[in-house]
C-alpha positions as CSV (number, residue, x, y, z in Angstrom):
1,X,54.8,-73.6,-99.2
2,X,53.4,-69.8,-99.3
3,X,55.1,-66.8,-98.5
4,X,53.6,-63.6,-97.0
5,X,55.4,-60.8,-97.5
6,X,55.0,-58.1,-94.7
7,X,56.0,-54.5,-96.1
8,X,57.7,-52.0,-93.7
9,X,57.6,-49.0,-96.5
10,X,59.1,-46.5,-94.1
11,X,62.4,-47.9,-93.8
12,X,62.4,-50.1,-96.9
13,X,62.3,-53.4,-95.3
14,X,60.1,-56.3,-95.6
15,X,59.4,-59.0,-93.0
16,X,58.4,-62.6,-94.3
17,X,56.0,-65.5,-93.2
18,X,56.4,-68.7,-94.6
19,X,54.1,-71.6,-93.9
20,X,52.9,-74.7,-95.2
21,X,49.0,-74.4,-94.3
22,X,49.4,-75.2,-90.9
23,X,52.6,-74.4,-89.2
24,X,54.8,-70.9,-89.9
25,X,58.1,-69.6,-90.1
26,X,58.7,-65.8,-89.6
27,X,61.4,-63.9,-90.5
28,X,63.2,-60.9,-89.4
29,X,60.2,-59.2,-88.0
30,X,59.6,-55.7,-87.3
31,X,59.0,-54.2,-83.6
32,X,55.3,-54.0,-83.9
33,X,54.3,-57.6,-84.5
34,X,50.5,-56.7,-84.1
35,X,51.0,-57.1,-88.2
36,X,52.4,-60.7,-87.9
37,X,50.2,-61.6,-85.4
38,X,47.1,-60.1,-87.3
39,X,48.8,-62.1,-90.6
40,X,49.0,-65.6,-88.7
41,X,45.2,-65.5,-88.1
42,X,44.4,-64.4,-91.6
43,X,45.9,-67.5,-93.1
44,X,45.0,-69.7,-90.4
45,X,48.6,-70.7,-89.2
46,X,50.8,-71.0,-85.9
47,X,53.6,-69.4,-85.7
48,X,56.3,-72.6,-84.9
49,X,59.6,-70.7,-85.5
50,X,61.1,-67.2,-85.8
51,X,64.1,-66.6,-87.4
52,X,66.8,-63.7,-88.0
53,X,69.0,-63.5,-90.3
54,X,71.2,-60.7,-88.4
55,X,71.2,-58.2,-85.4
56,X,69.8,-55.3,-87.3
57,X,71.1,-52.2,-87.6
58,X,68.1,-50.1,-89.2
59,X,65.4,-51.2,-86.9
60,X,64.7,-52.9,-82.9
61,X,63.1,-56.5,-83.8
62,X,59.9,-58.1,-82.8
63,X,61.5,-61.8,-83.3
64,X,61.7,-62.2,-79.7
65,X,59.1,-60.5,-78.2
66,X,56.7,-63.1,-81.1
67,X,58.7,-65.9,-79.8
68,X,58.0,-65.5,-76.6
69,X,54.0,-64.9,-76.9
70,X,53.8,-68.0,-79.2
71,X,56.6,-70.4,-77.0
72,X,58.4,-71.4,-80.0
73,X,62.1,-71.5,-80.8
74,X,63.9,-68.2,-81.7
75,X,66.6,-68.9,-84.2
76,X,69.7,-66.5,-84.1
77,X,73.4,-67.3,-85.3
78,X,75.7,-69.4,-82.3
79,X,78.1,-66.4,-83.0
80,X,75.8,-63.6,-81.8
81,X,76.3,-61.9,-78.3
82,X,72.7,-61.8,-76.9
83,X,71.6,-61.7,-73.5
84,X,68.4,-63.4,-73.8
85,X,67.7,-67.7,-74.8
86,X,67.6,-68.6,-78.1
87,X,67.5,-71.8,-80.4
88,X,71.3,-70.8,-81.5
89,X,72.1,-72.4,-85.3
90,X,75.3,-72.7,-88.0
91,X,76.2,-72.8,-91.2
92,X,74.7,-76.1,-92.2
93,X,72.0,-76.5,-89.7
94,X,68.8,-77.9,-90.6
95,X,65.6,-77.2,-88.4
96,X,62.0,-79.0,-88.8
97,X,58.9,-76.6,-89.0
98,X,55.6,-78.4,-89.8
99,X,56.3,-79.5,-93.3
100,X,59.3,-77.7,-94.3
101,X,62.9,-77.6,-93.7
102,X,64.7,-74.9,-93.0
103,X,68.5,-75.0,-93.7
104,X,70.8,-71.9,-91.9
105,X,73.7,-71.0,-94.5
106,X,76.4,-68.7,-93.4
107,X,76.7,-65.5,-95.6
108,X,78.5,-62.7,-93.7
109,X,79.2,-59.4,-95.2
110,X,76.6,-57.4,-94.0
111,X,77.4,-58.2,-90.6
112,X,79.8,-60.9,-89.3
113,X,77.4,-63.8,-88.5
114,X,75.2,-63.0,-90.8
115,X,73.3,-66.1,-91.8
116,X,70.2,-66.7,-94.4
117,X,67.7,-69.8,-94.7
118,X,66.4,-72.0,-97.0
119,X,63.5,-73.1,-96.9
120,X,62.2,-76.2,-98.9
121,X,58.7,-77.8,-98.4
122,X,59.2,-81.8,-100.1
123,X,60.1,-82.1,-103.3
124,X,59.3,-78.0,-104.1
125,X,61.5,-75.7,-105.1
126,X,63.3,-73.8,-102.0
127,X,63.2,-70.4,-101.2
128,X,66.0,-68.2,-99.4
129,X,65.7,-66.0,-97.1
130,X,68.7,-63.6,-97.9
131,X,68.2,-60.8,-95.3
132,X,71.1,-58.2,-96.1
133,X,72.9,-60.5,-98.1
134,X,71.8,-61.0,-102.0
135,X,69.3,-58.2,-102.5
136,X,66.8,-57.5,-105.8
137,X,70.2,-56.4,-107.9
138,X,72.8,-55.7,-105.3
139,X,73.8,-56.4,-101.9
140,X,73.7,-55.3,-98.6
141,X,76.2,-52.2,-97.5
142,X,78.8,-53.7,-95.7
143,X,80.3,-50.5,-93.8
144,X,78.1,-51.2,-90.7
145,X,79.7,-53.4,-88.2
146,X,83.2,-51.6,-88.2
147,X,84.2,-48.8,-90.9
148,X,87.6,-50.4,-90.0
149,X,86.7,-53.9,-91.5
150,X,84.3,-52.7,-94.0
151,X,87.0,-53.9,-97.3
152,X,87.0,-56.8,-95.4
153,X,83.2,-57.4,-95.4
154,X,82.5,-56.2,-98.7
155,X,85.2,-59.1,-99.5
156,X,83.2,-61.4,-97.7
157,X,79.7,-60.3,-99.3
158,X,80.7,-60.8,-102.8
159,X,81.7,-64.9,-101.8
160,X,78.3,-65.3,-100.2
161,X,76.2,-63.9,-102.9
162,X,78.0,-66.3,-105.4
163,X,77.7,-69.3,-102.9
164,X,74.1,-68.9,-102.7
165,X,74.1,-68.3,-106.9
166,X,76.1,-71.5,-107.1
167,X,74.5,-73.9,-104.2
168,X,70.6,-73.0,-105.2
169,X,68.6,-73.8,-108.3
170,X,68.1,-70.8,-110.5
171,X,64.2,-71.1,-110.1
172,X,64.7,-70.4,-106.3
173,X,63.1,-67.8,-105.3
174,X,65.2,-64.8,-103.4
175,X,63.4,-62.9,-100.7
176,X,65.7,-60.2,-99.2
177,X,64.6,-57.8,-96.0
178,X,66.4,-55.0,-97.3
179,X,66.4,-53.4,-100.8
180,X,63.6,-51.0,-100.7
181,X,64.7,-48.0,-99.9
182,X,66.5,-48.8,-96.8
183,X,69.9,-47.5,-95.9
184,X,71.0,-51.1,-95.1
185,X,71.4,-51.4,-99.0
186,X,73.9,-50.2,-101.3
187,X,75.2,-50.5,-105.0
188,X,72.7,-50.4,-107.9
189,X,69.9,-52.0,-105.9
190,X,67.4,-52.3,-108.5
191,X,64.5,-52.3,-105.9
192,X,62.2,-54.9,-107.5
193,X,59.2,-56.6,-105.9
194,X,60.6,-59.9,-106.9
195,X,63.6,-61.8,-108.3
196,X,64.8,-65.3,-108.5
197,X,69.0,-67.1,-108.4
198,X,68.5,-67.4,-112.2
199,X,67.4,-63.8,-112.7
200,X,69.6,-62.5,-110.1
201,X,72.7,-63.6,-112.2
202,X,71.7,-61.8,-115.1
203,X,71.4,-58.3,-112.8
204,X,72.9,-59.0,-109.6
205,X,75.9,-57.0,-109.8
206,X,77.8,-59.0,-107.1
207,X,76.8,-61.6,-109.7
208,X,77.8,-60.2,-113.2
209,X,81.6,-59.7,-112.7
210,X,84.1,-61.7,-111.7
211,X,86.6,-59.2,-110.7
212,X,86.1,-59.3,-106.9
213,X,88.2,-56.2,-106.7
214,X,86.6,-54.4,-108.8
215,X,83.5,-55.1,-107.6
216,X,84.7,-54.3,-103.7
217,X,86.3,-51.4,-105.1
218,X,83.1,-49.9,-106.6
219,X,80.5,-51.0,-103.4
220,X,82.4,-49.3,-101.4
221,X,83.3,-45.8,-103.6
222,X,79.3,-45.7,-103.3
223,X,78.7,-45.9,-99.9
224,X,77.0,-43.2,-98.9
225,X,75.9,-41.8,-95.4
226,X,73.3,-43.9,-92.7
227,X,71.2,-42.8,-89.9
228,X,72.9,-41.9,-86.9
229,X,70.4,-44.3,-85.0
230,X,71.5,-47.1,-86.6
231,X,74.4,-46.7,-84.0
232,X,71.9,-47.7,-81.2
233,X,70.0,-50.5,-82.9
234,X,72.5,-53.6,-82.3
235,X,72.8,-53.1,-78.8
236,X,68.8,-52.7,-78.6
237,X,68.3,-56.1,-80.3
238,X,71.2,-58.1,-78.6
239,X,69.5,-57.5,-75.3
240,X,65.9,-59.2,-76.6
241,X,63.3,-56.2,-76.7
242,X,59.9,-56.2,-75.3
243,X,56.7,-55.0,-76.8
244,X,56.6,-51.5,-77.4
245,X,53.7,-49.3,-76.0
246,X,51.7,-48.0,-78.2
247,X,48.7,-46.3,-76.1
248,X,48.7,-42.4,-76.8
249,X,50.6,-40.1,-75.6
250,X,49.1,-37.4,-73.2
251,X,48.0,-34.0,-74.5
252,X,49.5,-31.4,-74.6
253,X,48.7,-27.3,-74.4
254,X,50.3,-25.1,-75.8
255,X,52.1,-23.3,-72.9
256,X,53.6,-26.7,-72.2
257,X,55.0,-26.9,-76.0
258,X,56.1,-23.6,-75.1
259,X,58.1,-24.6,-72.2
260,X,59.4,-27.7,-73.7
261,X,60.7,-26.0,-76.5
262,X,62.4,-23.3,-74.4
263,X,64.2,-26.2,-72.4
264,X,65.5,-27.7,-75.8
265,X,63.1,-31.0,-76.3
266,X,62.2,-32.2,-79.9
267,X,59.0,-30.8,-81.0
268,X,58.2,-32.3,-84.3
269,X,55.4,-31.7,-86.7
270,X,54.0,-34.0,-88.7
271,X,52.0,-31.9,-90.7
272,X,52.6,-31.3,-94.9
273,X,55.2,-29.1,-95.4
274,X,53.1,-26.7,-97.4
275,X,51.1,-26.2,-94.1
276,X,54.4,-26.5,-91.6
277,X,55.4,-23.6,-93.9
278,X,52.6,-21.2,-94.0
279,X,52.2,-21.2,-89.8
280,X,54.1,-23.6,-87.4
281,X,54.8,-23.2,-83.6
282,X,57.9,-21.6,-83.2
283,X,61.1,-23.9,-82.3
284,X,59.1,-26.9,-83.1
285,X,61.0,-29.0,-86.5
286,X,59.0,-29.8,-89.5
287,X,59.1,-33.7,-90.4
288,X,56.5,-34.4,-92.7
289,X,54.6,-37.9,-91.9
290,X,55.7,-40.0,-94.5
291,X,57.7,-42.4,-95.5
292,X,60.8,-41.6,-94.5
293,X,59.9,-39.7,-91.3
294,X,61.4,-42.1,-88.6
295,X,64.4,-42.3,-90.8
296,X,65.3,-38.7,-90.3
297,X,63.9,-38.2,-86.6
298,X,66.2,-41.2,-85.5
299,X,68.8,-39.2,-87.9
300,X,68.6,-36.1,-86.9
301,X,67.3,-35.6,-83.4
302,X,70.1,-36.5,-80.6
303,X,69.3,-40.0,-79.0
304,X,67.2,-39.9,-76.2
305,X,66.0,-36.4,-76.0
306,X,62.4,-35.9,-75.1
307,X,60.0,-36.2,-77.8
308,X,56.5,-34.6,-78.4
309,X,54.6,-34.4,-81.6
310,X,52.1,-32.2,-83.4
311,X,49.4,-33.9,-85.6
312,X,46.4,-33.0,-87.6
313,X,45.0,-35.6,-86.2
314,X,44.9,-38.3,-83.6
315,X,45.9,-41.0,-86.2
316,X,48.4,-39.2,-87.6
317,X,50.2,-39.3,-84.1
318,X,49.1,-42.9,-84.1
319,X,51.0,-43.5,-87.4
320,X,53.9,-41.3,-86.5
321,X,54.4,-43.2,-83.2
322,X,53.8,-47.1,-84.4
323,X,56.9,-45.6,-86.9
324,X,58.9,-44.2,-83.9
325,X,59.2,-47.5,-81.8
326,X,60.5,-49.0,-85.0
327,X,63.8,-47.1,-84.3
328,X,63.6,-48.0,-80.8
329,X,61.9,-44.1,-80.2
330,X,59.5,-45.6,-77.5
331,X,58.1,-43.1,-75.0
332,X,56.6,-39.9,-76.4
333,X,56.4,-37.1,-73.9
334,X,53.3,-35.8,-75.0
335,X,50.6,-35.3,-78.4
336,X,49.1,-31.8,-79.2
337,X,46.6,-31.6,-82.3
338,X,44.9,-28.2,-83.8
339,X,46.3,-25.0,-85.8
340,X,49.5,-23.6,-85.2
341,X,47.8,-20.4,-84.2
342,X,45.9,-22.3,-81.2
343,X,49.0,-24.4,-80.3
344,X,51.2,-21.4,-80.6
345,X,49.7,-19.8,-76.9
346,X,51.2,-16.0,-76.4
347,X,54.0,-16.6,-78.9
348,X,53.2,-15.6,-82.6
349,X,53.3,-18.8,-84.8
350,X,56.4,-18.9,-87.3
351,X,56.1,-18.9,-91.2
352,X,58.7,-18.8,-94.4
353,X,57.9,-18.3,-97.9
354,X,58.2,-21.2,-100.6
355,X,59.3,-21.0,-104.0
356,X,60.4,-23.0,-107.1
357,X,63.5,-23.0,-108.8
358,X,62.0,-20.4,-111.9
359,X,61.7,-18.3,-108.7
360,X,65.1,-17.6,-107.6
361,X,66.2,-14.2,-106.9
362,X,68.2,-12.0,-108.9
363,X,70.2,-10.6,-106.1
364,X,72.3,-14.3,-104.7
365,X,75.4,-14.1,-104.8
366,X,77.8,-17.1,-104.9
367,X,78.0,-18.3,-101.2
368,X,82.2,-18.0,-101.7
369,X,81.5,-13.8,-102.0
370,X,78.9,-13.4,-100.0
371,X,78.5,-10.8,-97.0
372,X,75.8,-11.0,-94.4
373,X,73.3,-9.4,-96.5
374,X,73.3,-11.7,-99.6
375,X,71.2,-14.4,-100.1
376,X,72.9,-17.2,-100.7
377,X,71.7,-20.9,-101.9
378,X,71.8,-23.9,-99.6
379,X,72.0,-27.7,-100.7
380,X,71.2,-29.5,-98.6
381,X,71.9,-32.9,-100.7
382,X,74.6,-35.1,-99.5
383,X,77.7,-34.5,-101.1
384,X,77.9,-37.3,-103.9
385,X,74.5,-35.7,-105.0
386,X,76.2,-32.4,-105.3
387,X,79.5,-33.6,-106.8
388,X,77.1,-35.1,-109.6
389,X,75.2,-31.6,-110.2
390,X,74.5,-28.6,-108.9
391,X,74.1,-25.3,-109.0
392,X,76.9,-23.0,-109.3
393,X,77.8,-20.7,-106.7
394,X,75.8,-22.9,-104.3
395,X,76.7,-23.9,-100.5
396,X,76.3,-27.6,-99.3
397,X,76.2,-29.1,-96.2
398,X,74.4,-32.3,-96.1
399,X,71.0,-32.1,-93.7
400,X,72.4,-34.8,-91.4
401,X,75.1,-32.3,-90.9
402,X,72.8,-29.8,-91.2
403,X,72.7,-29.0,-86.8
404,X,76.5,-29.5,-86.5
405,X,77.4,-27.1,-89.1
406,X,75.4,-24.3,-88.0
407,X,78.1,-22.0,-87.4
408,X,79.6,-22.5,-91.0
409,X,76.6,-21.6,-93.0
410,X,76.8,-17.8,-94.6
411,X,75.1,-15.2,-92.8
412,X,72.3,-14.1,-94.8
413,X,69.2,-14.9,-96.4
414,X,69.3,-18.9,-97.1
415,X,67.3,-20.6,-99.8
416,X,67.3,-24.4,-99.1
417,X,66.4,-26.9,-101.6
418,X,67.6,-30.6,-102.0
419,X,66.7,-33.0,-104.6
420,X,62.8,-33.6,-104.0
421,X,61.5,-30.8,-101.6
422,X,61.5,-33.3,-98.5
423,X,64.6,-32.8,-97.0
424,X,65.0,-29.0,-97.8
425,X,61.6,-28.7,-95.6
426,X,63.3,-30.3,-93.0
427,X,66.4,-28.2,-93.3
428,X,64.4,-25.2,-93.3
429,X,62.8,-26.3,-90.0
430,X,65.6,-26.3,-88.5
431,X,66.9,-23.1,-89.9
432,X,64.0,-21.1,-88.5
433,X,64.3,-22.9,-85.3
434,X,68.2,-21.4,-85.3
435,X,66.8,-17.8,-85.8
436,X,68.4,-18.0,-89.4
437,X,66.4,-15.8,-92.7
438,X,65.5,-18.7,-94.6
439,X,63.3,-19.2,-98.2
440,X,62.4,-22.5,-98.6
441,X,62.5,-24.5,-102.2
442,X,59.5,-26.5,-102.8
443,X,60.6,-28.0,-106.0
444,X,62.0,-30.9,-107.5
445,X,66.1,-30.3,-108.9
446,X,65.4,-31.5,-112.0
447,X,63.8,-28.4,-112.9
448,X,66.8,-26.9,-112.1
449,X,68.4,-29.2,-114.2
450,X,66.7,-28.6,-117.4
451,X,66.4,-24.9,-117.1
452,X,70.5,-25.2,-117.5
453,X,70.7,-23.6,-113.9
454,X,73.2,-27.0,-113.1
455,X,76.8,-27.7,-113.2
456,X,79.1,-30.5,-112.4
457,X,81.8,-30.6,-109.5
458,X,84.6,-32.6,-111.1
């Protein structure tokens, strides 16, 4: 039996194929399934059976759109509501693919009917497919069905992680979909490539204690915030999504950005944000292709609002757009590529300055005394991040409040930084979009750190 493991870097998830030489199982597959699909006729195999081990809430799936194109049975839990046919299975289940067995076994927590597989091949060790279940360290957040059931849940994940502990071999391999980077994890996640039962119960920390309330206690105490699209996703993936298209988007001149701006679309620019920086088309929002660029356009942009993009080039709006139907962002109103300047038409093209941390000015005040002619700093962190350090005197409001909060922010000049540079760009995209006097810190906060500029909150 072989694995394939099919890396989705930009939200931290990783779809898997299994097969025996001849025959494959996929699992939990992303939207664009042009990768499976090219992966199935690298190894020679047909795909006999695709499998999920949840209705996802951090990206639309490709499980039945594959299914479809290749006629075989798509496995999803009895317990889901979809609209569409499927092979439906239970806790217990055992399903024939080629060679291998695949056995469904009932781990909610992550969502209700969550479910993950083993898969054995003879007389081999299995594997398990643990989807947001038992991840490399940790487990899967469990405030994502209903914040209202989410002690529940978390309850529930810390019996599942120990069933599959207790009812697999340690030398069975464990091959999570979250856990690498995506908001769909939580706890102390070590992010590993790899990890088996046996090695899981040395790190695992749903696996190391056995005070279950101590352990709900502290998943849930670090919880932090998720994309607001995830809010969208179920309902996308209960209804069985088609193939995305993915020919380009028309072009677009500048006195259309113009007007599309003026009439409050999304503009986004996918551009470095040392170039967004230095000369950007006014109004348009800085979101730096990258890996965690659909994250914060699904997070940040309301749902459905028209979307165009600026590029450098052609394939970076490729990129940008094969990550955008990932999220369930499908139609792109238009693509414009070329220098701010040219795409900029009769309106001037927007700048900011940059600086580092050694840079801040002597004149900002503390943003509690500040009138609307200080300068005043802006974290734009969340607000554990802040609570752990920061710097005194300092605002916060987190960037996925960033839009909402407008009104409360001081009125002067803002310096923006957040822990790498990534967010603050964004932040300060969006600041000179609102009109607002805003200095933008390129730098990473530990320099700020160890220059003693810090403090902590509690």
């Amino acid at each position: 039996m072989h694995v394939e493991v099919i890396s989705t870097e930009d939200l931290g998830d990783r779809s898997y194929l299994v097969h025996d030489g001849t025959s494959a199982v996929v699992v939990d597959p992303q939207r664009d399934i042009d990768r499976v699909e090219k992966a199935l006729a690298q190894h020679g195999v047909t795909c006999a059976m695709v499998v999920e081990t949840h209705i996802h809430n951090d990206y639309v799936s490709g499980g039945y759109e594959l299914a479809q194109r290749n006629g075989c049975p798509y496995v999803v839990n009895a317990d889901d509501d979809v609209s569409f046919e499927r092979h439906a299975v239970r806790d217990g289940d055992e399903l024939t693919v080629g060679n291998m067995t695949v056995r469904a076994v009932s781990t909610p927590g992550h969502t209700v009917t969550h479910l993950s597989y083993v898969i054995t091949e003879g007389d081999e060790t299995p594997a398990v497919f643990t989807g947001g279940s038992l991840l490399y360290g940790s487990v899967g957040r469990t405030d994502l069905v209903d914040a209202a059931r989410t002690d529940e849940l978390t309850h529930a994940q810390f019996h599942s992680a120990r069933r599959l502990a207790t009812e697999l071999p340690d030398a069975t391999e464990v091959f999570p979909t979250h856990g690498f980077g995506s908001f769909c994890s939580s706890g102390s996640a070590t992010g590993g490539d790899g990890g088996t039962i046996g090695e899981e119960k040395q790190r695992n920390d749903a696996l190391t204690t056995d005070d279950e309330d101590a352990f709900v206690e502290k998943l849930i105490a670090n919880l932090t915030a998720y994309p607001a699209y995830y809010a969208h996703m179920g309902a996308l993936n209960s209804s069985g999504p088609t193939a995305p298209d993915m020919s380009p988007p028309s072009a677009v001149e500048a006195q259309e950005l113009r007007t599309r701006i003026d009439a409050g679309e999304w503009i986004v620019d996918l551009r470095d944000r040392t170039a967004y920086a230095s000369s950007h088309v006014h109004g348009s929002v800085g979101i730096a292709l990258g890996t965690q660029f659909s994250t914060y356009v699904g997070w940040l942009m309301p749902w459905g609002t028209p979307l165009s993009l600026i590029g450098e080039t052609s394939e970076q709006v490729a990129d940008a757009q094969r990550m955008l139907v990932r999220i369930g962002i499908d139609e792109l109103q238009g693509a414009a590529t070329g220098s701010a300047d040219e795409l900029s038409g009769d309106t001037p093209a927007s700048s900011y300055p940059r600086h580092t941390f050694a840079e801040l000015s002597d004149g900002i005040v503390s943003a509690d005394e500040a009138d609307e002619t200080d300068a005043v700093i802006l974290d734009v962190r969340r607000e554990d991040e802040y609570d752990a350090q920061h710097i005194p005197g300092a605002a916060n409001v987190p960037l996925h409040q960033l839009l909402e909060r407008l009104n409360e922010l001081p009125a002067g000049q803002l310096w923006v930084h957040c822990a790498s540079g990534y967010r603050a760009s964004i932040a300060a995209s969006l600041l000179d979009r609102a009109g607002r006097d805003v200095v933008f810190i390129d730098d990473d906060f530990s320099n700020a750190v160890d220059a003693g500029m810090t403090t902590h909150a509690h």
